[in-house]
N, C-alpha and C positions, 0 to 999 in steps of 0.2 A: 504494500500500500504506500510506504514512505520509501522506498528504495530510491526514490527520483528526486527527492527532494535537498537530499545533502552532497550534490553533486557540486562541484567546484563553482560552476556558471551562477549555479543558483547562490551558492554565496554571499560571491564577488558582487550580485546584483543588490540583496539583503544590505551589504556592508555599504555600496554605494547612496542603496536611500536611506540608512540612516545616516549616511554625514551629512547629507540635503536635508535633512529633516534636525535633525540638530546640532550639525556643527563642529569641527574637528574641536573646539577649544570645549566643549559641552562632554566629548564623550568621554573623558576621565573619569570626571562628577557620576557622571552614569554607572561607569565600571566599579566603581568605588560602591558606589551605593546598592548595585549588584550583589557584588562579594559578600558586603556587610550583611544584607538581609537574608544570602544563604548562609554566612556562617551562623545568623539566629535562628533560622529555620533549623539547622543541620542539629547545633546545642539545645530547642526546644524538643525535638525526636531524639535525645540522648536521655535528658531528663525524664523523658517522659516512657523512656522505658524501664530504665532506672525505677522510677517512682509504682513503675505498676505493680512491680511486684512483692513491695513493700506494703501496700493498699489491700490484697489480698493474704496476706499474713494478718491483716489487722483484723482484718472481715472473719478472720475463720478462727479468732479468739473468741468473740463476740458472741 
């Protein structure tokens, strides 16, 4: 289904509108903000598996 899509053309094209679209001085800010919001996605699904199994130890005292 997506075999087509991550072909080099198709890239290059991606990459070209978004510097039309926002700007070689903009896409840092972007990448930055990127990064930041998967490294707290990545640390939320750590935590959060972490915790679950702590949640159910508590549950089966009770």
């Amino acid at each position: 289904m997506f075999e087509g899509l991550f072909q080099p053309l198709h890239l290059i094209l991606i990459l070209v509108i978004v510097l039309i679209v926002f700007g070689p001085g903009k896409l840092p800010e972007l990448g930055e903000g990127l990064g930041k919001s998967i490294k707290a996605f990545k640390k939320a699904m750590k935590e959060e598996q972490t915790a679950t199994p702590l949640e159910h130890k508590d549950e089966k005292k009770a």
